[in-house]
N, C-alpha and C positions, 0 to 999 in steps of 0.2 A: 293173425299173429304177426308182429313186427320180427324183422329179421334183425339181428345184429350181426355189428358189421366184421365185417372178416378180421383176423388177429393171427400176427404170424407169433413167431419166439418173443419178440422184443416189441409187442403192442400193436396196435392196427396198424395195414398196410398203409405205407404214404400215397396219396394221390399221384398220377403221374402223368405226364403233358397232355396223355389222351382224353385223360376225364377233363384236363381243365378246356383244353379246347372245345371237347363236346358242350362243356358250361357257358362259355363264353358265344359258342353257334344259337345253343338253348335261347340264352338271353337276350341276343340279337332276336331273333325269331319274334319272340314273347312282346318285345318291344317295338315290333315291327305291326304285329295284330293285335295289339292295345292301343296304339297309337298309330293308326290308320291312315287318318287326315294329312299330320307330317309328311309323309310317304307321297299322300296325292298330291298335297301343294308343292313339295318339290318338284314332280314328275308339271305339275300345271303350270308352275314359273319356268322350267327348263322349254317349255313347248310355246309358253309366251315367248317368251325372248328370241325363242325360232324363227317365232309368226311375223316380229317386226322387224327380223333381218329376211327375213324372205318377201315381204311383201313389200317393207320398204325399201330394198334394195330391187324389186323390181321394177318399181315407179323409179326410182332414179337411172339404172344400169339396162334395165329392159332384156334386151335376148345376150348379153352376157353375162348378164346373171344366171339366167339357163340354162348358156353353154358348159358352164361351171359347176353346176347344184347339186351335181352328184362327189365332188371333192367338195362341195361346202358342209353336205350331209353326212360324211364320212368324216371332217374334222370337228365337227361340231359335237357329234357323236364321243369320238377321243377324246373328246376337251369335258363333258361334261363326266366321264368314268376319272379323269384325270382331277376333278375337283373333290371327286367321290372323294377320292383315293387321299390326296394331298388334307382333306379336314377329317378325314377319317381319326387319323391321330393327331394332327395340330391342333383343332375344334378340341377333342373329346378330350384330352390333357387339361386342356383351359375349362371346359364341363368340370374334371373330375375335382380342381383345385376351388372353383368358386362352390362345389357341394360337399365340401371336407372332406372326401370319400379318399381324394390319395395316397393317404398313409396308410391306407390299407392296402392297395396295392403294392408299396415298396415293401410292406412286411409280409408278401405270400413267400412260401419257401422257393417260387420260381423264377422270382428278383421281378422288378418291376418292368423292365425293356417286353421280356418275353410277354408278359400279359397282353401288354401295349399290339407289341408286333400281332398277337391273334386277336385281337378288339379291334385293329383295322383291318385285318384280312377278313373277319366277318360282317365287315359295313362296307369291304370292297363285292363282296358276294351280293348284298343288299342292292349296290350300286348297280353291277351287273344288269341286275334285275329292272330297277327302275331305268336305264340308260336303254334298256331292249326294249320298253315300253315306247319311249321318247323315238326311239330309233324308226318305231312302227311308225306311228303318227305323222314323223315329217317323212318319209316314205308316203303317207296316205293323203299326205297333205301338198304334199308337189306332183305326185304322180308320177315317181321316179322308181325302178328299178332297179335293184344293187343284187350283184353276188356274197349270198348270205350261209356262205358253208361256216357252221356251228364252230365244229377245231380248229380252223383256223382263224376265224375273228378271235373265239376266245383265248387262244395262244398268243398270238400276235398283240392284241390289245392288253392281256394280260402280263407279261412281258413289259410292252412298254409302261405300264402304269405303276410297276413294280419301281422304276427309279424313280418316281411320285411319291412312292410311299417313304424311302430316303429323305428326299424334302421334307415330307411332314415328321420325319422322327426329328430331325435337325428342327423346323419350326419348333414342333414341342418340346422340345431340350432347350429352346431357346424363352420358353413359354414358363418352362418351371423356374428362370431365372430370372428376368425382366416383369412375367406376370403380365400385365396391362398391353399388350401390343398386339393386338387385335387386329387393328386399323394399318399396320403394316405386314402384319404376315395374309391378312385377305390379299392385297397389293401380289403378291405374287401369283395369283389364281389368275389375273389377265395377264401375267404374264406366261403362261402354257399356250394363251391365241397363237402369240410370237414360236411358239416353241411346236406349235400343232405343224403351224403355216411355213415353216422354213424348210428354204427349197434345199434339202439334204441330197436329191440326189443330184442336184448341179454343184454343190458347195461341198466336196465328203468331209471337211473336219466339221461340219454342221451335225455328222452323224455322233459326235461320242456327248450330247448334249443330250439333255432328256427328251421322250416324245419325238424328239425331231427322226432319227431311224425309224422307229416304231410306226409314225403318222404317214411316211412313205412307202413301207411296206403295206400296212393295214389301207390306202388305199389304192395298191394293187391289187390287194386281195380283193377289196369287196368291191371298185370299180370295173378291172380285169381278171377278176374272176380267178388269179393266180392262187393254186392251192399252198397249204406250207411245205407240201413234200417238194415242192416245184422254184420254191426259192431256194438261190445258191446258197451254201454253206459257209460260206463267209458271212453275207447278213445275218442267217440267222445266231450267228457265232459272236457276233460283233455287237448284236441284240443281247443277248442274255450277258453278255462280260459288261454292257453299260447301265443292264438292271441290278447285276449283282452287285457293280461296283457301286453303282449311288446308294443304293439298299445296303449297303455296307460300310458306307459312310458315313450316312447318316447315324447308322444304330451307333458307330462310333459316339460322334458328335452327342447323341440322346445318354451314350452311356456316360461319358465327360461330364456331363451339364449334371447328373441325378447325381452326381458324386459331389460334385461344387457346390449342388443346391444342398443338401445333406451337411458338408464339411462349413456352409456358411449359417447354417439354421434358418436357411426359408423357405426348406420343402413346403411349408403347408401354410408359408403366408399368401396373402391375396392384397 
């Protein structure tokens, strides 16, 4: 027997952020074990491009590449969670307008931004996943040893990739107005290398830049072993006010751009 669905005074109950999250975890899911391959060939290109900065850079650099390969695996690591992050929503905006599909999301009652923001948080969970794969492999592939406490890489990495996802609301705001620019919002994905790799802790205004805090912490952590309870309170303080603030920028910038694209009539040109 079919249940019908709940009805208060005034007509069925409205959905409410939990069910759409739970929808939107759902779908990732569903799309993640329907389309398998996807999944693997990221995780095979991410492990390629390892193999020939590790092998090629040891024919050329030799035992200083060595000395180094545990900061190289730790930012390479960040940098590919950090791409997750950054096309999570800049990619999938530019997906949703060449599949006509966006105007349905501007007209859910939860406005369009908030969709967004949890259709990247469940492709950054995705990432997660596949970047822990990547993680193992070049660990099993150079024969390197890292301190791998759970709460803190995923704090610490999470955090930093959080002002990533600022980026990609601002890219995809920028994406719903321009359309075509592709080829210039990927451009910014090498530049996170710059932003993995910069020495923040000899440079401190290097720290309120994306990544760059985050990628000095996260390789204390999993170089020296430094747990999060054990980092001073100012980093970790100075971490979350740089996540919050880009991640709040951005949705700014994402929330500008849907009103323009709307007030100009080309939400839903391509």
């Amino acid at each position: 027997m079919s249940r019908e669905p709940r009805r208060g005074s005034d007509g069925p109950s409205p959905a409410g952020h939990y069910r759409l999250a739970r929808a939107v975890l759902y779908r990732e899911a569903v799309l993640f074990v329907r389309y398998p391959a996807n999944a693997i060939g990221g995780v095979v290109i991410a492990v390629f491009f390892f193999g020939v900065l590790f092998y090629g850079g040891r024919m050329v650099a030799g035992q200083a590449l060595t000395d180094s390969i545990e900061g190289i695996i730790v930012g390479y690591f960040l940098w590919t969670l950090s791409v997750g992050a950054y096309s999570a929503i800049s990619n999938d905006i530019g997906s949703e307008v060449q599949w006509g599909t966006l105007e349905r999301h501007v007209m859910t009652p939860f406005g369009f931004a908030p969709v967004a923001l949890l259709k990247g948080l469940a492709k950054v969970i995705r990432t997660f996943l596949t970047s822990g794969v990547v993680l193992g492999v070049m660990l099993a592939v150079t024969g390197t040893a890292l301190e791998l406490n759970v709460l803190t890489i995923v704090l610490v990495s999470g955090l930093s990739i959080t002002s990533v996802l600022g980026l990609g609301f601002a890219a995809g705001g920028i994406t719903l107005l321009y359309k075509r620019i592709g080829n210039w919002l990927n451009l910014l994905q090498f530049g996170f290398v710059v932003l993995v790799s910069a020495p923040s802790l000899d440079v401190p205004w290097l720290r309120v830049l994306p990544l760059a805090h985050g990628s000095g912490l996260l390789q204390r952590a999993m170089v020296n072993g430094t747990r999060i309870w054990e980092f001073p309170v100012a980093d970790l303080a100075l971490l979350v006010v740089v996540a919050v603030g880009y991640l709040g920028a951005g949705y700014l910038v994402f929330q500008y751009a849907t009103r323009r694209a709307r007030r100009l009539g080309v939400l839903g040109d391509y």
